[in-house]
C-alpha atoms as one frame of an Amber mdcrd trajectory, in Angstrom:
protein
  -2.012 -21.144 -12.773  -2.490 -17.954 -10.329  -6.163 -16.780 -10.863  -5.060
 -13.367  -9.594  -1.740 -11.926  -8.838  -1.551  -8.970  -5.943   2.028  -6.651
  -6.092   3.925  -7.003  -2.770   7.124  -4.669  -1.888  10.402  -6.582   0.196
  10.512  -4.378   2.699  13.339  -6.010   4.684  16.297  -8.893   3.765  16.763
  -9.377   7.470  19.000 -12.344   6.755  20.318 -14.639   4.212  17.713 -16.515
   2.172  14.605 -14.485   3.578  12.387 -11.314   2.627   9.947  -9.912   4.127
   6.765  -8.691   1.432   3.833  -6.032   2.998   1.486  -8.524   2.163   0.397
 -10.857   4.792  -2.863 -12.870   5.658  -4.683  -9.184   5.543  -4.142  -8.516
   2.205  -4.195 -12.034   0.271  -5.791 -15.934   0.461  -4.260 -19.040   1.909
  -6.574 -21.594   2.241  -5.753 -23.718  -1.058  -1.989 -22.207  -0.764   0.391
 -20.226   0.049   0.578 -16.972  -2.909   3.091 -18.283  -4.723   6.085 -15.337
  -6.417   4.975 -15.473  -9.877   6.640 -12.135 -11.621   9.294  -9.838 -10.136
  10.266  -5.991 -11.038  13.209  -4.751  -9.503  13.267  -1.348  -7.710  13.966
   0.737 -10.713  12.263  -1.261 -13.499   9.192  -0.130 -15.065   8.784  -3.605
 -16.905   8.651  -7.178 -14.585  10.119 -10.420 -15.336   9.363 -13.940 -14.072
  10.336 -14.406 -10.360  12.853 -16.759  -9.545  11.918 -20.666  -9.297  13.571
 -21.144  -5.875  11.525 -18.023  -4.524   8.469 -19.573  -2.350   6.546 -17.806
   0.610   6.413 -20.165   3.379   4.412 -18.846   6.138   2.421 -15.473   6.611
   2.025 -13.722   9.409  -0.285 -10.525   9.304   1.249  -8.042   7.393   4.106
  -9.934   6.508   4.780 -12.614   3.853   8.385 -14.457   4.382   9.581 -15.260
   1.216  12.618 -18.022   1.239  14.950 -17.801  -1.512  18.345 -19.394  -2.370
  21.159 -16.711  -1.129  23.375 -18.439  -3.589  20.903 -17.511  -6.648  19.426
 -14.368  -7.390  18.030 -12.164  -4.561  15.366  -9.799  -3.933  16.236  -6.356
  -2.520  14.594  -3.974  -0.663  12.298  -1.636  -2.730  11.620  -4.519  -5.322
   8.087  -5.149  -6.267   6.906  -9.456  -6.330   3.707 -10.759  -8.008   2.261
 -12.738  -5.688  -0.120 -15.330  -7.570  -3.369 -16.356  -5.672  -4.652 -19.829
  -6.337  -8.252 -18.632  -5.293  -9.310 -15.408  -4.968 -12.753 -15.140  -3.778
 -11.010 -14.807  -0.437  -8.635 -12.269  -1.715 -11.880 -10.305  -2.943 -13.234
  -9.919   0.834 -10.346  -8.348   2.237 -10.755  -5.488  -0.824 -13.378  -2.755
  -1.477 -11.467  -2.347  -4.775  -8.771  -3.793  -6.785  -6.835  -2.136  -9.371
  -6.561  -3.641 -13.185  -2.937  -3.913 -14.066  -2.442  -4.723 -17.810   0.552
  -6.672 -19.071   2.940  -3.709 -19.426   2.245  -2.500 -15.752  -0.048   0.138
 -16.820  -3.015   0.149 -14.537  -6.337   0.910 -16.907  -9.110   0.699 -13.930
 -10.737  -0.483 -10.878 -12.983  -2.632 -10.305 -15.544  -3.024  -7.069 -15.489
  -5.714  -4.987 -19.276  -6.405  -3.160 -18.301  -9.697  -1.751
């Protein structure tokens, strides 16, 4: 189970059966891992959902996670928002001065500092 989950945005479906998140090896961990697609909210949606089994990131470059999916199944679009679940996160902390507390409805309720 993700110990913390950091909100990427597909900015680009450049082909079939790849996105591209703005979240690369600047903004989360990957030394247990790749983040692994854990919740999805579509562009419009105020609520998110679970993302998509066949959804994994296989490679980061820096800014950039590339996200495989199955074209055939359902498909992120640009302007969605992805949960991407961090398996450790002390080395999600350094990148950070602060991270924002997102409660289950997608309300964020604070910040917290990061000193690490």
């Amino acid at each position: 189970m993700p110990a913390l989950e950091v909100w990427a945005l597909v900015q680009s479906v450049p082909e079939p059966g790849l996105a591209l998140l703005n979240a690369g090896r600047r903004d989360v961990s990957f030394d247990q891992r790749m983040p692994l697609p854990v919740r999805w909210a579509m562009r419009e949606a105020r609520t998110a959902g679970p993302a998509p089994a066949h959804w994994q990131v296989h490679s980061l470059s820096d800014q950039h996670a590339h996200m495989r999916f199955d074209p055939a199944g359902q498909a992120p679009q640009v302007g969605d928002r992805v949960a991407l679940g961090i398996s450790h996160p002390c080395t999600t902390f350094d990148k950070w001065r602060w991270m924002a507390l997102v409660e289950d409805d997608g309300r964020i309720s604070g910040t917290i500092h990061t000193f690490f």
